[in-house]
N, C-alpha and C positions, 0 to 999 in steps of 0.2 A: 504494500500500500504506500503510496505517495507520504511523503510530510508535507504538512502545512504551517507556516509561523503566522502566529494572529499577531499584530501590535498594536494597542491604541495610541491613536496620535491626538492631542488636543493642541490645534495650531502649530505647532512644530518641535510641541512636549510629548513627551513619551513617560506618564505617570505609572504606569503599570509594565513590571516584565514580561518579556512577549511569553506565548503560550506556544508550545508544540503540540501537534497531533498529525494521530497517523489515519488519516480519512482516505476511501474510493476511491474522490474525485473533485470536482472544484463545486458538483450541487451538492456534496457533501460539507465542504467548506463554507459555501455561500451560508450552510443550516448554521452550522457552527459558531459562524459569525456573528447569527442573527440572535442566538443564544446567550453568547458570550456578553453582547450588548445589550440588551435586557438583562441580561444576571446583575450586571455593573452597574446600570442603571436603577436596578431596586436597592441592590446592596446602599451603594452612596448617596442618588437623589442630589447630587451634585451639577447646577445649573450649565457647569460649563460643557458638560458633555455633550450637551445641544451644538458644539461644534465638534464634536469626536468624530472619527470614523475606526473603523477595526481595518487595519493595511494587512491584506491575506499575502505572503509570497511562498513561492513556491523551494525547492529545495536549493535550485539555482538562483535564487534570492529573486526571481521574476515577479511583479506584482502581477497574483493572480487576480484579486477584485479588493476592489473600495466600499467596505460597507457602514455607510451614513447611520449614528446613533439614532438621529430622527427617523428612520425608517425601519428601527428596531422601537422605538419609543410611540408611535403612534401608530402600528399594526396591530391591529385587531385581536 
């Protein structure tokens, strides 16, 4: 299975150490992502996150996907 490094970035901070996982695939990652940032978002309720994203790369450090806190924050 692929690795994935999650990192959240807020503006061009990096609060939290990235995460590794060993996922499928990148709609595995994408899930992952979407997780990750909801969990963070309940745990802290910290306003700045509203500009976070979770930067997914791949093992080759390629950015696989950009996933927007607000779009973990406001789904259903």
């Amino acid at each position: 299975m692929p690795t994935y490094r999650f990192t959240i970035l807020i503006d061009d901070q990096t609060p939290h150490e990235p995460v590794f996982r060993h996922l499928r695939d990148a709609d595995a990652a994408y899930d992952e992502a979407k997780r990750l940032a909801q969990e963070i978002w309940a745990a802290s309720g910290d306003r700045r996150l509203m500009r976070a994203v979770v930067v997914v790369t791949d093992a080759a450090g390629e950015i696989v996907l950009e996933f927007p806190f607000t779009e973990a924050i406001t789904a259903p």
